[in-house]
C-alpha positions, 0 to 999 in steps of 0.5 A: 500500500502506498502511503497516501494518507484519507484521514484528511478526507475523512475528517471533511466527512466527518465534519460534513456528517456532524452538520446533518448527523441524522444521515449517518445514523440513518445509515448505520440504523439501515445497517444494523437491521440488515445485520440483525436480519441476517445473523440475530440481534446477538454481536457474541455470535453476529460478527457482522453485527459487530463489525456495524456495532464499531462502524457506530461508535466511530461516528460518535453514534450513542450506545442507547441509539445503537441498542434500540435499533437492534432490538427494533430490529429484532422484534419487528415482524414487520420490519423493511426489507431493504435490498443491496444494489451496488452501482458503478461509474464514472464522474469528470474526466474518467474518476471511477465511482461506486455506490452502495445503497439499501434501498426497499425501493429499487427503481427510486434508487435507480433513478436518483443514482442516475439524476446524480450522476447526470448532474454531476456530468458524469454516467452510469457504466456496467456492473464491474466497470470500476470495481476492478480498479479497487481492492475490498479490504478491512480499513482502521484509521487512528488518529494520532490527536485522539490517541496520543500514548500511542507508540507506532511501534507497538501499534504495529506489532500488535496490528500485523500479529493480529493478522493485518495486512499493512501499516502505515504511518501518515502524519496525522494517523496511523492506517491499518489495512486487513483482508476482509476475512480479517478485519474483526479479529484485528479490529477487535484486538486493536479494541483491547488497548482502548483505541478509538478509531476515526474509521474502522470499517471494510471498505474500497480502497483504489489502486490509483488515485486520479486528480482533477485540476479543470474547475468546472470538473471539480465543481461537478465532482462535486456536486455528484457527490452532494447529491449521492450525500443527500440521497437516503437510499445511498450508503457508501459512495466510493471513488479515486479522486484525489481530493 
């Protein structure tokens, strides 16, 4: 992995999310029904659950917010069933974009990823048209101002015994990167030092980042991803535009 620090990028969302924290909640609630629907209410033995348990409390999601939500979950026979659709394509100048979304509404979803897409001046591609340029893997993020006794080495040690993949030290943060398979258990081991994470989640990291210099083609960039922001069927958004 090359050394190429997000933290920055994440803070902006971060920060973007603080100003409407309704929307991330919404996102994570949507993900702890999923979880609970298809492993039980219980993380002990859910570890998808627990996987969307510690996507919670990294956005300052409170615990009695997170218990509701699993036990609603839980004991709604009548509860939504939302349906996970993945789109992919392109913004300006060829940046590739995906976008996660659990919708009960498949066709509103379609037409409103497509409407941001439009409108950003970019196009939607075919399944697998820019999913190859990302890798899937298990992503914790630390940030050094929240966590100050760390020492880099030891973090380290303690991340590749767990079965990490890479670590990397930014300026502002420390970047853990797993296989998929092995994100909770390092997830969970990183827990037991009393860390807090300003990530930690499996995500898409791209293998090459793309810059855009032309204005109009970063005001459009822009406003694609405002739109797929503002949209409550959209979960995650993915791209490699170097911000």
């Amino acid at each position: 992995m090359s050394g190429h620090s997000k933290f920055a990028n994440i803070k902006h969302k971060k920060e973007k999310n603080d100003a409407a924290k309704g929307k991330i909640f919404t996102i994570i609630g949507k993900e702890i029904a999923v979880a609970v629907k298809e492993g039980g209410p219980n993380p002990d033995t859910n570890n998808k659950l627990r996987d969307v348990i510690a996507k919670a409390k990294s956005n300052n999601m409170p615990n009695d917010t997170i218990e509701r939500g699993i036990k609603r979950a839980a004991g709604a026979a009548d509860a939504v069933n939302y349906e996970q659709l993945t789109y992919e394509g392109y913004g300006p100048n060829g940046t590739a974009i995906i976008v996660d979304t659990l919708t009960d509404n498949k066709n509103r979803t379609a037409a409103n990823v497509r409407s941001a897409f439009t409108k950003g001046g970019g196009s939607i591609g075919t399944s697998g048209c820019v999913s190859f340029m990302f890798d899937k893997k298990g992503q914790i993020i630390i940030a050094k101002e929240e966590n100050e006794e760390v020492d880099a080495d030891e973090l380290m040690m303690t991340a590749l015994d767990a079965g990490a993949e890479d670590f990397t030290e930014e300026e502002d943060s420390y970047v853990i990167i797993t296989d998929p398979d092995n994100f909770t258990a390092v997830r969970e081991e990183l827990e037991k030092q009393n860390l807090v994470f300003a990530e930690a989640e499996v995500t898409m990291i791209p293998q090459n980042y793309v810059t855009l210099t032309d204005e109009e083609a970063i005001k459009k960039m822009n406003k694609l991803l405002d739109l797929l922001d503002e949209d409550d069927d959209v979960q995650q958004v993915y791209h490699n535009w170097d911000e």
